[in-house]
FIVOGU-605751 format. One record per atom (N, C-alpha, C): residue number from 1; y, z, x. Coordinates in Angstrom, 1 decimal, padded with zeros to 4 digits. Each point is the difference from the previous one (the first is absolute). Example, Ala and Ser with C-alpha at 12.3 -4.5 7.8 and 13.67 -1.06 7.14 Angstrom:
2
REC  resi       y       z       x
REC     1  -005.7   007.8   013.2
REC     1   001.2   000.0  -000.9
REC     1   001.2   000.0   000.9
REC     2   001.1  -000.7  -000.4
REC     2   001.1   000.0   000.9
REC     2   001.1   000.8  -000.8
This chain:
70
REC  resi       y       z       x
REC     1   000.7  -019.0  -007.3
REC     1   001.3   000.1  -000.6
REC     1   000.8   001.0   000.8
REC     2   001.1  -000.2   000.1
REC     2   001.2   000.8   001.1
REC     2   000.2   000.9  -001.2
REC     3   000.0   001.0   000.9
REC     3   000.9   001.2  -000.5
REC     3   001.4   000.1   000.0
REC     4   000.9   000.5  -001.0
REC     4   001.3   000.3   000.1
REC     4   000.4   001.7  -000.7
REC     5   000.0   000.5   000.9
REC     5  -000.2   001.8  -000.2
REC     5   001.8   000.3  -000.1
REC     6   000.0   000.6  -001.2
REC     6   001.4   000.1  -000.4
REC     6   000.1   001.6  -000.4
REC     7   000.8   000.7   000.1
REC     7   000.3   001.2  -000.5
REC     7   000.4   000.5  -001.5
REC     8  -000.5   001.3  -000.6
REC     8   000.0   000.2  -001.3
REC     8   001.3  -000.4  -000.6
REC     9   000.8   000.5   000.9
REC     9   001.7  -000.2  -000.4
REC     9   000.2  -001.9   000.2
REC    10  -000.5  -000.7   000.7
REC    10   000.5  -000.9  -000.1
REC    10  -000.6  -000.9  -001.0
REC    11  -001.2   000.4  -000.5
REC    11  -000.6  -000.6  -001.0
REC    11   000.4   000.2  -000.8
REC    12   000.3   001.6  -000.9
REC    12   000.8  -000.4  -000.8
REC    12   001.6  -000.6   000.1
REC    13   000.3  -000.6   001.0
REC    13   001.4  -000.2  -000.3
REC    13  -000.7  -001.4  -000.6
REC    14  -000.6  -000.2   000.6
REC    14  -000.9  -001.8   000.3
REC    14  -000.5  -000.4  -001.2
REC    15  -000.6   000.8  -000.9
REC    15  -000.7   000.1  -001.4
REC    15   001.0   000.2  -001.5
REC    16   001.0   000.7   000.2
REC    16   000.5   001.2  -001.0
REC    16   001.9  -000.9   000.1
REC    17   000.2  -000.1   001.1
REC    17   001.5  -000.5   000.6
REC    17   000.8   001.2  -000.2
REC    18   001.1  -000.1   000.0
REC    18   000.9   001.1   000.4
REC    18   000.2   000.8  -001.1
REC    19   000.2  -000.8  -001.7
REC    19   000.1   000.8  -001.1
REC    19  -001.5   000.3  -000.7
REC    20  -001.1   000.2   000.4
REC    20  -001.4  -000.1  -000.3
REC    20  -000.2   001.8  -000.2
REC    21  -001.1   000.1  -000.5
REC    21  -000.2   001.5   000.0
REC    21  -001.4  -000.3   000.4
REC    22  -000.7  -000.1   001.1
REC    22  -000.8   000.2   000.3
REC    22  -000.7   001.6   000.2
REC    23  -001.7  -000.1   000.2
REC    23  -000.5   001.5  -000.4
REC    23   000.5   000.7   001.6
REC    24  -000.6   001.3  -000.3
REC    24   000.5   000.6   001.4
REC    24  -000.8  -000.2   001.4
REC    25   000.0   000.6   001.1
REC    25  -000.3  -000.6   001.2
REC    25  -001.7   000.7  -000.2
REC    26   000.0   001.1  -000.2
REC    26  -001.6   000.5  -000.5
REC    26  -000.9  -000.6  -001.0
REC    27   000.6  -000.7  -000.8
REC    27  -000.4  -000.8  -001.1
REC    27  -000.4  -001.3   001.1
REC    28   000.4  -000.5   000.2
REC    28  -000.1  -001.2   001.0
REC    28  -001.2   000.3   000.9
REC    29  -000.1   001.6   001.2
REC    29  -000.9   000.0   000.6
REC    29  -001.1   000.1  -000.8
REC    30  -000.1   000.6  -001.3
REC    30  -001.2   000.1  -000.3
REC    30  -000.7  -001.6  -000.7
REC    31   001.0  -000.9  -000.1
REC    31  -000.8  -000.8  -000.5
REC    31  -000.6  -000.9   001.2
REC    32   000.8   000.4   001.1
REC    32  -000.5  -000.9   001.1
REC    32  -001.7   000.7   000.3
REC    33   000.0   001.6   000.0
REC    33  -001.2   000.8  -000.1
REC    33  -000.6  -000.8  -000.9
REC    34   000.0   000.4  -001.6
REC    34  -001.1  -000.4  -000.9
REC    34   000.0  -002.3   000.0
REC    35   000.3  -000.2   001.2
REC    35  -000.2  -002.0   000.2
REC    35   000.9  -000.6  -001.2
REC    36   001.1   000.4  -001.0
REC    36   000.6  -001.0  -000.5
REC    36   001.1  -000.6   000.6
REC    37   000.6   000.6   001.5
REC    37   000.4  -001.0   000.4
REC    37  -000.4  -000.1   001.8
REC    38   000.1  -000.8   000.1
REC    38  -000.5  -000.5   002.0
REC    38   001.2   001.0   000.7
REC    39  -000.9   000.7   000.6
REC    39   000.9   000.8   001.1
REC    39  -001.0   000.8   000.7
REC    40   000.5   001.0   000.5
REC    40  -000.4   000.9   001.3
REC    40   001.0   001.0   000.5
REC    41  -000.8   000.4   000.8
REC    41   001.2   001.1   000.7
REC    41  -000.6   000.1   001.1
REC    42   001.0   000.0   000.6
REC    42   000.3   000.0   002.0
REC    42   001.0   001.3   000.3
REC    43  -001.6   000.7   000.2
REC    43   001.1   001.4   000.5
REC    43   000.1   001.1  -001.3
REC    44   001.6  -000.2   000.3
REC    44   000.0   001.5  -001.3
REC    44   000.9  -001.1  -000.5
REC    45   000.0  -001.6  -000.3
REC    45   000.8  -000.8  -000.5
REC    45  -000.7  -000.8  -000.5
REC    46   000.3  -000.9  -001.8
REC    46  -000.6  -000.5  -000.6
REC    46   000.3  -001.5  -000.2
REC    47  -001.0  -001.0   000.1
REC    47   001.1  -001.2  -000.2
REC    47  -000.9  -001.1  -001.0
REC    48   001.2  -000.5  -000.5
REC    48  -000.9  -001.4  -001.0
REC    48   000.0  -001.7   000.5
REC    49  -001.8  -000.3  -000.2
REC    49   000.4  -001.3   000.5
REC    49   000.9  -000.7  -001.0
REC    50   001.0  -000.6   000.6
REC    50   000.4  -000.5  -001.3
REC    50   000.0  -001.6  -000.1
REC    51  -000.8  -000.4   001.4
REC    51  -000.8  -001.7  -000.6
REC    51  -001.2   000.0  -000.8
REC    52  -000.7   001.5   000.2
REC    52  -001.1  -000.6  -001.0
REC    52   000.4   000.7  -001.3
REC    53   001.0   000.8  -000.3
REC    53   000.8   000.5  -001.2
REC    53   000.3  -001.0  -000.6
REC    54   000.6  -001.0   001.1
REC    54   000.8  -001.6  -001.2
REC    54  -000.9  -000.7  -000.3
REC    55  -001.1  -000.2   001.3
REC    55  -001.1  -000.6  -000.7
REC    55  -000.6   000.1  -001.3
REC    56  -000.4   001.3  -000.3
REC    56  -000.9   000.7  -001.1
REC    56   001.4  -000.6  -001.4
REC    57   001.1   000.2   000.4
REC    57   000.7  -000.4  -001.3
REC    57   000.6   001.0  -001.0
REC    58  -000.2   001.1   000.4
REC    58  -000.3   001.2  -000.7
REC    58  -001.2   000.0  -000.8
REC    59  -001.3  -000.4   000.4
REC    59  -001.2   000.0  -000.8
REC    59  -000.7   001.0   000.5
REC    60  -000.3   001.6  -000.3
REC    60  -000.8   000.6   000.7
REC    60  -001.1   000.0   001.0
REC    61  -000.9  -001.1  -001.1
REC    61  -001.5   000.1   000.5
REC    61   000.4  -000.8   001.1
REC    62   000.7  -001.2  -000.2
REC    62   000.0  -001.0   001.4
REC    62   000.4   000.9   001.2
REC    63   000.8   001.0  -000.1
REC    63   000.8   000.8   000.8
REC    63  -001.4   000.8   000.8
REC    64  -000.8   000.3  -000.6
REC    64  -000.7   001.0  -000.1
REC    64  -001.2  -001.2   001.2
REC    65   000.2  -000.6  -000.4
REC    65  -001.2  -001.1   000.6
REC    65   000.3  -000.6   001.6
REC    66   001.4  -000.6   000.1
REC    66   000.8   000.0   000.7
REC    66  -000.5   001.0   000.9
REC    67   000.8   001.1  -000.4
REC    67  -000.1   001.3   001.0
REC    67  -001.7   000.2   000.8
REC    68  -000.7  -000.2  -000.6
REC    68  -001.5   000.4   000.3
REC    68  -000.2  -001.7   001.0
REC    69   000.7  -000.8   000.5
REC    69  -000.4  -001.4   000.5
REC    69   000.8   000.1   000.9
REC    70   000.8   000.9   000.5
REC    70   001.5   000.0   001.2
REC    70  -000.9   000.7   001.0
């Protein structure tokens, strides 16, 4: 599966859209830490896959499964 590595800020624009309140950008890294959503960090910079994000569907576990098969 191809990766598509997107940035915190662009995901939530991508997720949330422009009137959305999505959580904050630490909130985000940590979930990419604790596997609820596919990402990483390159560097001192954090990014979400967000093909296997759409894939999963917003379904955790799938997210979670996904991530551990890239």
């Amino acid at each position: 599966m191809r990766k598509e590595l997107i940035k915190i800020s662009e995901f939530r624009r991508r997720r949330w859209g422009q009137n959305g309140t999505p959580p904050c950008s630490q909130a985000i890294r940590n979930y990419i830490r604790n596997g609820q959503i596919p990402g990483e960090q390159i560097g001192k910079l954090w990014y979400i896959d967000w093909a296997a994000f759409q894939q999963a569907g917003g379904n955790d576990l799938v997210a979670m499964v996904l991530k551990g098969a890239a």
